[in-house]
LOMI-52950 format. One record per atom (N, C-alpha, C): x, y, z. Coordinates in steps of 0.05 Angstrom, whole numbers, padded with zeros to 5 digits, always signed. Layout:
XYZ;...
***
This chain:
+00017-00024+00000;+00000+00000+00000;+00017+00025+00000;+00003+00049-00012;+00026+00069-00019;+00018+00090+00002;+00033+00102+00018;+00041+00119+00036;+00070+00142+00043;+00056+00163+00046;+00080+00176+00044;+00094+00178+00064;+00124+00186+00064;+00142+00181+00070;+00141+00191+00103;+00158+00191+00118;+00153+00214+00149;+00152+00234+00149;+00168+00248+00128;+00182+00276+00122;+00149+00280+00104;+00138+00269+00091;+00124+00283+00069;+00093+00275+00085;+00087+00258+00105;+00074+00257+00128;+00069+00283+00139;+00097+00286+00155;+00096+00322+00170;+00090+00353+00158;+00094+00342+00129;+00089+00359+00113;+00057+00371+00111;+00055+00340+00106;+00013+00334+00101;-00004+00349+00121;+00018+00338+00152;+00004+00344+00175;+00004+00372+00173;+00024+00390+00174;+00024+00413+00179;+00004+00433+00151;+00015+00426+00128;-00012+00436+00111;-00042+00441+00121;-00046+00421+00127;-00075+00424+00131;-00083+00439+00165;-00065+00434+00176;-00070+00460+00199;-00073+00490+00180;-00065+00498+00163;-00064+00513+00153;-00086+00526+00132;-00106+00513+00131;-00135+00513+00120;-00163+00514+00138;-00186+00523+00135;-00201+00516+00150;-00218+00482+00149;-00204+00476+00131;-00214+00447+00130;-00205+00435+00113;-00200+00408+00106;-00184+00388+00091;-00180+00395+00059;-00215+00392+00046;-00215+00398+00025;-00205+00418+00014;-00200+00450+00038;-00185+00470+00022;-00157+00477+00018;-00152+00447+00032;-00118+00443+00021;-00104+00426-00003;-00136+00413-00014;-00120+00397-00027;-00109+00402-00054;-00102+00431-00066;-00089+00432-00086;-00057+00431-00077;-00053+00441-00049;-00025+00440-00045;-00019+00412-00033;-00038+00396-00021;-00030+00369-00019;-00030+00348-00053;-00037+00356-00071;-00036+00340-00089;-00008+00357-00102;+00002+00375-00100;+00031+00378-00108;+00054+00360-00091;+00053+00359-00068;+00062+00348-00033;+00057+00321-00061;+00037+00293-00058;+00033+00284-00063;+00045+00278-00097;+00053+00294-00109;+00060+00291-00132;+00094+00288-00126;+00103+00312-00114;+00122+00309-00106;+00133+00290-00097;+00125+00275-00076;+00134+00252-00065;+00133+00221-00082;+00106+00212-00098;+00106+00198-00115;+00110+00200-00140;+00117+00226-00157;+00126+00227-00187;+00101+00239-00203;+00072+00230-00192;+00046+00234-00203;+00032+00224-00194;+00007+00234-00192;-00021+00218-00183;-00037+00197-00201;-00024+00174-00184;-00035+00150-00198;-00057+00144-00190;-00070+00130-00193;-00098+00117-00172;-00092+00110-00150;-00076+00107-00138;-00062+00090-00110;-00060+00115-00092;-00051+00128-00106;-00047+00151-00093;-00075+00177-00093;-00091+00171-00115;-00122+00179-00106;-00128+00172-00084;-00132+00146-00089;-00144+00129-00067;-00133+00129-00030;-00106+00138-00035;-00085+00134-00003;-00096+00173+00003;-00102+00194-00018;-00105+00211-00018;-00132+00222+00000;-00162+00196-00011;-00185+00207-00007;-00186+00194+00023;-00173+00181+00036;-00165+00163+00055;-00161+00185+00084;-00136+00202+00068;-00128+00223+00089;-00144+00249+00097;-00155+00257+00078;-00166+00271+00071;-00207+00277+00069;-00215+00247+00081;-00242+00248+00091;-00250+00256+00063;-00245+00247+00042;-00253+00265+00003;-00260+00236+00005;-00280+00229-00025;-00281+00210-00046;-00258+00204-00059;-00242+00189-00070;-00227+00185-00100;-00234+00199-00115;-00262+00200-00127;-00270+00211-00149;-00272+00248-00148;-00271+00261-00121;-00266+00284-00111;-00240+00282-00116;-00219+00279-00112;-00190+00279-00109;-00180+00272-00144;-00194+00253-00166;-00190+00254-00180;-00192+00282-00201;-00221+00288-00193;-00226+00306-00210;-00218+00337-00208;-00206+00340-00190;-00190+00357-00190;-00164+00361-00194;-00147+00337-00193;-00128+00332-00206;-00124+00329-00239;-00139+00318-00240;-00143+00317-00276;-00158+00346-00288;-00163+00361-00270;-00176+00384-00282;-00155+00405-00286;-00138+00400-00274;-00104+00420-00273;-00083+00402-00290;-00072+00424-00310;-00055+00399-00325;-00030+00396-00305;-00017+00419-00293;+00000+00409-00279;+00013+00379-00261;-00013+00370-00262;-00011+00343-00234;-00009+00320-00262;+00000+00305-00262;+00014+00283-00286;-00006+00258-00265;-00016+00247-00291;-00033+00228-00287;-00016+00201-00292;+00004+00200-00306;+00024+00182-00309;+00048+00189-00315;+00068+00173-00311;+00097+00174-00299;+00100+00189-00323;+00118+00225-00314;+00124+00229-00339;+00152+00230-00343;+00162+00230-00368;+00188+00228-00374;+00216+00254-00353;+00242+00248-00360;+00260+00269-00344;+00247+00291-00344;+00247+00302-00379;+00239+00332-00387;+00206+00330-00394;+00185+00339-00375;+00166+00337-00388;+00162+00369-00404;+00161+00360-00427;+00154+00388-00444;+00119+00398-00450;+00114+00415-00447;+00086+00425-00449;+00081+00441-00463;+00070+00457-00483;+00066+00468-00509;+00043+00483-00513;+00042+00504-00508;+00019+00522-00514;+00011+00514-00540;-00028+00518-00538;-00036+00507-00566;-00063+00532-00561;-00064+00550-00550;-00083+00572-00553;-00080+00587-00581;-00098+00598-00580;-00104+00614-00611;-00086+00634-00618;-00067+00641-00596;-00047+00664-00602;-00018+00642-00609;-00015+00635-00597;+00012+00617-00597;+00011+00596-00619;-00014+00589-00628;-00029+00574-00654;-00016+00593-00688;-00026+00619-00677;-00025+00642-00694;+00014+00647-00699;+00028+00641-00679;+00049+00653-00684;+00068+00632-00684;+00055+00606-00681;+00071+00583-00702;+00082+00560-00679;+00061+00553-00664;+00064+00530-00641;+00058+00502-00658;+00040+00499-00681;+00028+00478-00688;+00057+00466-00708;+00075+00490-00717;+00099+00476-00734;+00119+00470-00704;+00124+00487-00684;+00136+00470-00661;+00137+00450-00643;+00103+00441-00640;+00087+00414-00645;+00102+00392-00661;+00092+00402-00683;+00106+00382-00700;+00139+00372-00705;+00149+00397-00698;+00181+00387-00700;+00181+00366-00675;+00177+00375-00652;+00188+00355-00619;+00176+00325-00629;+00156+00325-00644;+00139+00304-00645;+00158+00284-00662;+00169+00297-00684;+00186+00294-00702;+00214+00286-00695;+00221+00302-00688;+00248+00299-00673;+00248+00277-00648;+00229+00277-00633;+00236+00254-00613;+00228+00228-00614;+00202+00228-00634;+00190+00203-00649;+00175+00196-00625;+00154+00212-00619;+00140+00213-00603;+00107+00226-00601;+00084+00219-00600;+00063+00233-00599;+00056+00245-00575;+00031+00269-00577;+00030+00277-00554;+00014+00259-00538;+00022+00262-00509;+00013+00252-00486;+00039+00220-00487;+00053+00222-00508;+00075+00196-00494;+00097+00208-00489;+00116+00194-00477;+00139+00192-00466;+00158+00171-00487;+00182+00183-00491;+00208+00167-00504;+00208+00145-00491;+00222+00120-00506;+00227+00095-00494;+00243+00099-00473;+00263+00110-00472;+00286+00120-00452;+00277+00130-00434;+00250+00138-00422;+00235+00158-00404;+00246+00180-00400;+00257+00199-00418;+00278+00223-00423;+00254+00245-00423;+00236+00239-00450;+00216+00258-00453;+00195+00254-00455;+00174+00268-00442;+00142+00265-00458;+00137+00295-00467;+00115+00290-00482;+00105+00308-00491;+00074+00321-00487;+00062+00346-00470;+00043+00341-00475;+00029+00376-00485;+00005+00379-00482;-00005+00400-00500;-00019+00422-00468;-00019+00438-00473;-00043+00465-00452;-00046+00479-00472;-00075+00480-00457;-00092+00504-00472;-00076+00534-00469;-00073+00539-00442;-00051+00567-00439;-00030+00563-00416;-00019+00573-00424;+00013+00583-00407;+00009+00603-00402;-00013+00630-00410;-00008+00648-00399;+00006+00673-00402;+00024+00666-00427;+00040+00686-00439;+00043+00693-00461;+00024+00701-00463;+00012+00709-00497;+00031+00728-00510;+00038+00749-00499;+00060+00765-00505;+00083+00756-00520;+00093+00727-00510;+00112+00723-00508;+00111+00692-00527;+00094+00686-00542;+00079+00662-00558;+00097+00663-00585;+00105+00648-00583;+00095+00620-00579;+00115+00604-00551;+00095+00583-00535;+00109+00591-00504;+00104+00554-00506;+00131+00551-00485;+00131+00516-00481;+00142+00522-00444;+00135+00501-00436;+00138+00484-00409;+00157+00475-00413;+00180+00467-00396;+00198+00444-00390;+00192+00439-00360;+00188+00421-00352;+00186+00415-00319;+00189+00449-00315;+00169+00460-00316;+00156+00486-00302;+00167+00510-00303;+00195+00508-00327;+00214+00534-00335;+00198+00534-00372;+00199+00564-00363;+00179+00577-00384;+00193+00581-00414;+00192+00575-00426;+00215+00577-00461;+00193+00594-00469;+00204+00621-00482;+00186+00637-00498;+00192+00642-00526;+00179+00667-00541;+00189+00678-00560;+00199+00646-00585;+00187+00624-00577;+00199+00603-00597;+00198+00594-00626;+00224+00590-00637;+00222+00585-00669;+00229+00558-00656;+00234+00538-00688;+00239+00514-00684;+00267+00523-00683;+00289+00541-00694;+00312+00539-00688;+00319+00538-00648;+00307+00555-00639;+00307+00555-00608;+00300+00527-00596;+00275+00515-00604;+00272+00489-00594;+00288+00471-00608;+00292+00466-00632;+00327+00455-00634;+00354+00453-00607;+00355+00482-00607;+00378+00483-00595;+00374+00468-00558;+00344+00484-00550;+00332+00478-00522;+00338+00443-00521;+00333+00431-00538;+00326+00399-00546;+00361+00387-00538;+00374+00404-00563;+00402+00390-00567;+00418+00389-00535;+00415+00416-00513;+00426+00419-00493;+00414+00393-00478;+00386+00395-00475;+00378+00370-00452;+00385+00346-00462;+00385+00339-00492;+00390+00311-00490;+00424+00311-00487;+00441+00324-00485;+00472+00323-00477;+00472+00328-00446;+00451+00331-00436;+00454+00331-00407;+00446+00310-00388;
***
């Protein structure tokens, strides 16, 4: 059975002193929770709705309603890709296609190597700055495929 750790226990414990009640902690316990296990699997729904006096299906659907929380193991670099109508407009769907291309990978998988996945958001939020990608939660802006080229060539030498 999956349980978190002591350290990520005291963590849990002290969060939720910090709310007026369970449920209005659980966006920062499902990061806590992500943190400690990689992603929220069902095991970890379920060990979630447990602590937390929630349903599974409460704890699910809020998790899956935020792309941030990874529903399955994602790769080293998970890359994420604005696909809004501005970042659409200023040429995300040909940077789409190169990573896809280049890593030999569709969206929502991960490389055989578990190096990369790939997946899509509606926004990032930085329209200004569009066409805009995610790497594990550092923002790449302003992107041509020459930039994600180069972004690509550094992580996989790393």
């Amino acid at each position: 059975m999956i349980q978190f750790s002591e350290k990520a226990k005291a963590e849990f414990d002290e969060l939720i002193k910090h709310y007026p009640d369970k449920q209005a902690a659980l966006l920062p316990v499902l990061y806590l929770a992500q943190s400690e296990f990689g992603y929220i699997s069902p095991e970890v729904t379920d060990y979630l709705a447990g602590l937390m006096d929630l349903s599974s299906a409460q704890i699910y659907s809020v998790a899956s309603f935020y792309p941030m929380f990874h529903k399955r193991p994602p790769g080293k670099y998970h890359i994420v890709v604005c696909r809004n109508i501005t970042c659409s407009m200023m040429g995300s769907e040909e940077i789409i296609d190169y990573i896809r291309s280049r890593l030999g990978i569709e969206v929502g998988e991960t490389t055989p190597d578990g190096r990369f996945t790939l997946d899509l958001i509606e926004c990032l939020a930085s329209c200004d700055t569009a066409p805009t990608m995610q790497i594990n939660n550092r923002y790449h802006e302003e992107l041509t495929v020459e930039k994600v080229k180069e972004i690509l060539d550094k992580l996989e030498s790393s």
